[in-house]
N, C-alpha and C positions, 0 to 999 in steps of 0.2 A: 678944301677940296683936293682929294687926290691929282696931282700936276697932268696923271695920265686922263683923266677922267677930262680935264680941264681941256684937253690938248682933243680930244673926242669931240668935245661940244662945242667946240673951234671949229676943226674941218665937219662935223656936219651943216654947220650956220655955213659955210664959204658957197659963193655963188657960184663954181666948178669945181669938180673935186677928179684929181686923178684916180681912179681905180684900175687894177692888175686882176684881170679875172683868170681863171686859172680851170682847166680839165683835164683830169687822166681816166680814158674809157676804159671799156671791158678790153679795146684793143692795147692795150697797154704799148702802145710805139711810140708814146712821148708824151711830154707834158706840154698842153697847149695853152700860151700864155698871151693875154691879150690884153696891150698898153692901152685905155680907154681914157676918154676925158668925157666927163658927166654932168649935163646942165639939170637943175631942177626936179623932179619927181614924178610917181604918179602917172598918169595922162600927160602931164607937160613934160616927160622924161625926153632931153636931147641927149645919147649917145653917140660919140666917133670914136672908129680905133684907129689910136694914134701909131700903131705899133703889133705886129705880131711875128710872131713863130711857134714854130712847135719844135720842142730841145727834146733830138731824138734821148732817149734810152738805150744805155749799153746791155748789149747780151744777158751779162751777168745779173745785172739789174732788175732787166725782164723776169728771168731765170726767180731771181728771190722773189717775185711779185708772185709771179704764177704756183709756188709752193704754199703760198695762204691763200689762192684764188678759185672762190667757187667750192671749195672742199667741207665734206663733214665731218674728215678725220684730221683736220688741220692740228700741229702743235702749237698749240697754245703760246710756248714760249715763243716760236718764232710770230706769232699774230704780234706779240708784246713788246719783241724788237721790230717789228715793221714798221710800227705804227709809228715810231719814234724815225727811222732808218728815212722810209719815205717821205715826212715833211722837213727831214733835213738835205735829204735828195733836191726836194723841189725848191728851199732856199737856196740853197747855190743854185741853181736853174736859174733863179729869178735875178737871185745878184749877178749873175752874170748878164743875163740877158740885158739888165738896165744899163751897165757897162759898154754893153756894145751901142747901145742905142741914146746914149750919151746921158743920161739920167742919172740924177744922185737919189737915195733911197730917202734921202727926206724929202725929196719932192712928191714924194706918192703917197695918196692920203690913207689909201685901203688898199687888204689885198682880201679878194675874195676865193677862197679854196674851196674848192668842189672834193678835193682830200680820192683814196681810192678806192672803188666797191668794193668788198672782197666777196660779202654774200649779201644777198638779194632776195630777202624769203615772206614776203607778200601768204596771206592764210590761203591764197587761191593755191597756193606752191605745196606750201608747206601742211596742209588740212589739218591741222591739229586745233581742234575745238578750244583746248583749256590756256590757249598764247597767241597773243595777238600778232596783228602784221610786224615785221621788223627787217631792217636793214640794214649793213655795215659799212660805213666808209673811215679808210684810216690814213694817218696821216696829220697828226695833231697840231691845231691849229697855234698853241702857245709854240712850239718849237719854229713854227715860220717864219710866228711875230717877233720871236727872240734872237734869231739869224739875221731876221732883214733889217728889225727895226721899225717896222710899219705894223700898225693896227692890224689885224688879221678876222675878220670873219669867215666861220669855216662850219662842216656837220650840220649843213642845210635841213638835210633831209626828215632829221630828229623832230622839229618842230609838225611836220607834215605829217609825221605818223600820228605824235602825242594827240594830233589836233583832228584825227581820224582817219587822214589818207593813208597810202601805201607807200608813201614814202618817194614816190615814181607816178609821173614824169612831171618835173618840174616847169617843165620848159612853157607852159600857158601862162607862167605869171609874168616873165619875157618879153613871152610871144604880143603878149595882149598888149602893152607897155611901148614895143619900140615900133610893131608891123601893123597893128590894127588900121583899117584904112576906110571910111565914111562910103558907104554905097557901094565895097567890094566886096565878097567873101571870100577869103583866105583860108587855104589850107598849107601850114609848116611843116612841112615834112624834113624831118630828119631820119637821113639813115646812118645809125651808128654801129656799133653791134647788135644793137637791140632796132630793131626801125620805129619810131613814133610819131604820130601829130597833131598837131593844135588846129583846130577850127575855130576861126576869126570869124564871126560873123559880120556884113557889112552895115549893120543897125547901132554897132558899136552896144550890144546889151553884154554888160559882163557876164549877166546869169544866162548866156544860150552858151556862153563858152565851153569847151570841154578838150583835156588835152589825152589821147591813151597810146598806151604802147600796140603796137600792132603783129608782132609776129619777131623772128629774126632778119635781121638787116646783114650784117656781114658774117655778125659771130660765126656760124658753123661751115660758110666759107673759108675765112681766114684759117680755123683751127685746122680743116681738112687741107688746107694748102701746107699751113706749116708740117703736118705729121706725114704727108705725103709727095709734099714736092718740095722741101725744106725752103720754101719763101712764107715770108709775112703773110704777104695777101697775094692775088690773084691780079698780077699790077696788069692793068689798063683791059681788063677780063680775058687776058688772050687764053688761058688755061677754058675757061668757059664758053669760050666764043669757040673753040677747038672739038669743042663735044657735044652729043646729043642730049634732046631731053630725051629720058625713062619714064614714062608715065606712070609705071607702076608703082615705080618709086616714089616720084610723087605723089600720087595718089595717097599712098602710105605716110609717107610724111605729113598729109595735111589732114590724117586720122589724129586730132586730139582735142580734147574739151575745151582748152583755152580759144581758139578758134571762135568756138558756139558761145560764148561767155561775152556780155552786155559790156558797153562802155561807162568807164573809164575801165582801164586793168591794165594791169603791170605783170612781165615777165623776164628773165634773163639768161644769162649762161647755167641758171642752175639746171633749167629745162631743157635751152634749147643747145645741147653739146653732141659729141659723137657718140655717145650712146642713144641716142637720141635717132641720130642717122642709123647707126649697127641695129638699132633696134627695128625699124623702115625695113631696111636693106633686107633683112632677115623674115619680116610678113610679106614681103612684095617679092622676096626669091630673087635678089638684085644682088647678094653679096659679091658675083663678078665678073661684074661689068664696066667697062674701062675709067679708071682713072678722072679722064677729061668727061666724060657721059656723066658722071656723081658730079663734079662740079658746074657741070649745063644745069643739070636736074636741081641742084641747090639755089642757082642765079633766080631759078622761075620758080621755086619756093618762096624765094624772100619777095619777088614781084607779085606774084599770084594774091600771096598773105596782105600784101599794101594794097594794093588795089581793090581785092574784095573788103577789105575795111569800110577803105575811100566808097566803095559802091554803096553800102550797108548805108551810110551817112545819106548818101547824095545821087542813088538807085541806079540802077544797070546803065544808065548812060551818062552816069555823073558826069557835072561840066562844071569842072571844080577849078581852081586857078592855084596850082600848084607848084609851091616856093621851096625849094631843095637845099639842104645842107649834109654836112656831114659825110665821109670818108665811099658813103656805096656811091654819093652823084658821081664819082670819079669811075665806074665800071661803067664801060657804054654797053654790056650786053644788059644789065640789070636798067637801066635807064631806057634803052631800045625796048623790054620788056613790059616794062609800066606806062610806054607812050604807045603799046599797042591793046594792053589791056584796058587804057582809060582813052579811045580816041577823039570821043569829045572833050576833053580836058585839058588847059592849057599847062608848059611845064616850063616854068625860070628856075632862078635861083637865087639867094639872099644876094646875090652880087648886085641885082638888078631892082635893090632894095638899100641898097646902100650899106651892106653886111658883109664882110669874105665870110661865104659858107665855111669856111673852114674852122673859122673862129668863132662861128655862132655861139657855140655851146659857151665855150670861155666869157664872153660876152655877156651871156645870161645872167650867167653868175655873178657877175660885176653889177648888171641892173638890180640881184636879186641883193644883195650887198647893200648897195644905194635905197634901196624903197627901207630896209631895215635899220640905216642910219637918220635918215634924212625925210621919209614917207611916212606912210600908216597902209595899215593891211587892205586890198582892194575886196572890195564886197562882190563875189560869188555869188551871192541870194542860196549858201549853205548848201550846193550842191555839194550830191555825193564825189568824194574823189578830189574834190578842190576847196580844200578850208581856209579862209579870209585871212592867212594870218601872214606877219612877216617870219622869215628865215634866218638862221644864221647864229651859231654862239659868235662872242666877239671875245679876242686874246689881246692885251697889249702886251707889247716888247718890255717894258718894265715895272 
């Protein structure tokens, strides 16, 4: 037997396994790495992170990301060196981070790579009859296994198309796995770029589960702050919290078929970008109007869109018990907005679950890792949008 093959069938027999789960969003401001230690599988899946951060990204970095991101005129060549560029990016990331946090790399049994979108084109998107759903994440997983030295599972997503989904939103296999909770019902809300969420049902029935994307989450915030107030994002919402809503603008905004569109469904920055806005702007007669007024108007875009989701599921006075992660919990005008739009509805966050929101996503990934080493595929009852299977190619360092 292959020695590496041998070394495989080792740490998946082992009674804990370190796993490094690993996420880079559409927000591309870093790579979020999260040290896990992992009991068992399954339903009896014990997760703790023993360890996190997110290892900002330099300018420049950013800068090469977003010249393959989201584009239909992308060069090719540069897709070819990304893909290589970036999983060598993220092993120094990793080998560092373990450095710091006193770990040697042969302590760590797995690393699971979430790798980076670039495009995202679901048939709902893309409408082309004669090609199926598809999606791209790069960032190739043998070059991380090769740098670090650690088994590397990575290209999740691939499995999830082949097997009939869109590729989007993973996070119900997770979700169901580490938060599911006997006589509750749970709803995950993450707002990432993209906002989406899992409904746990409190029956524990896999097959009422369903995870969908819902709208945009920060995406068209952040992009409007960067091109117009040369920051990231919109830190701690003061740009928004500064300015009015436009109704008309909104209203125009929330003119699109994805909206009307049945669950599960997937969307991203192909759709929701500044053309997207310019295009609003320009039916609702808004192109000018203040600065801070567009980015009010965008905060209760992205709340509006969640909230009527959440309604859709659980009716005009949904009394949902709603667990938050991801980069928009940190605006308090976007948070202020959703706890007025849902006032029956209770709102924590994975903190109060024993999760740093921050790290959820990274986390997933590491449980999705684990069930693909160590598990077998959870039964769905072959609903649409969520196919029974496990995830993940696997690369070994030699």
């Amino acid at each position: 037997m292959n020695q590496q093959i041998q070394n495989l069938y080792s740490k998946a027999n082992k009674a804990e396994r370190l796993l490094i789960g690993l996420m880079s969003g559409t927000s591309m401001d870093g790579l979020d790495i999260a040290l896990c230690k992992v009991k068992g599988n399954g339903a009896e899946t014990d997760i703790r992170v023993l360890e996190f951060k997110t290892a900002d990204f330099t300018a420049d970095f950013r800068e090469k990301i977003k010249a393959v991101f989201s584009r239909k005129d992308v060069d090719l060549q540069l897709v070819c060196l990304m893909n290589e560029l970036i999983a060598d990016t993220h092993a120094a990331l990793i080998n560092t981070a373990l450095k710091e946090w006193g770990y040697k790399n042969e302590e760590i049994d797995f690393i699971a790579s979430h790798g980076q979108t670039i495009f995202h084109a679901p048939k709902s998107l893309h409408k082309m009859e004669d090609y199926p759903n598809g999606t791209l994440q790069i960032g190739d997983g043998d070059h991380i296994a090769v740098k670090t030295g650690i088994i590397t599972l990575s290209d999740f997503r691939q499995k999830h198309l082949a097997a009939g989904g869109e590729g989007a939103p993973l996070a119900v296999y997770g979700d169901y796995l580490i938060f599911s909770k006997k006589a509750e019902d749970r709803v995950m809300l993450n707002i990432g770029g993209i906002a989406n969420f899992t409904y746990l049902p409190g029956n524990l029935n896999a097959d009422e589960i369903f995870s969908t994307d819902v709208g945009p989450g920060n995406t068209l915030m952040d992009q409007f702050m960067q091109q117009n107030f040369k920051q990231f994002y919109d830190k701690d919402g003061a740009v928004g919290l500064s300015g009015n809503l436009n109704q008309h603008l909104l209203n125009a905004l929330l003119k699109n078929e994805f909206f009307d569109a049945g669950f599960p469904k997937t969307t991203g920055p192909e759709l929701f970008n500044l053309n997207y806005l310019f295009a609003a702007q320009k039916l609702s007669a808004t192109e000018n109007i203040a600065l801070e007024d567009v980015m009010a108007t965008l905060c209760h875009f992205s709340a509006q869109t969640i909230a009527d989701a959440i309604k859709k599921c659980f009716g005009q006075e949904a009394q949902a018990h709603v667990f938050m992660s991801g980069g928009g919990m940190h605006n308090p005008l976007l948070v202020q907005l959703l706890k007025e739009e849902l006032p029956q509805s209770l709102f924590a966050t994975t903190a109060d679950l024993g999760i740093n929101p921050d790290a959820k996503e990274a986390v997933l990934f590491a449980v999705l890792a684990n069930e693909s080493i160590c598990g077998a595929p959870i039964d769905f009852g072959g609903r649409k949008g969520i196919p029974s299977v496990c995830m993940g190619k696997i690369s070994l360092p030699e």
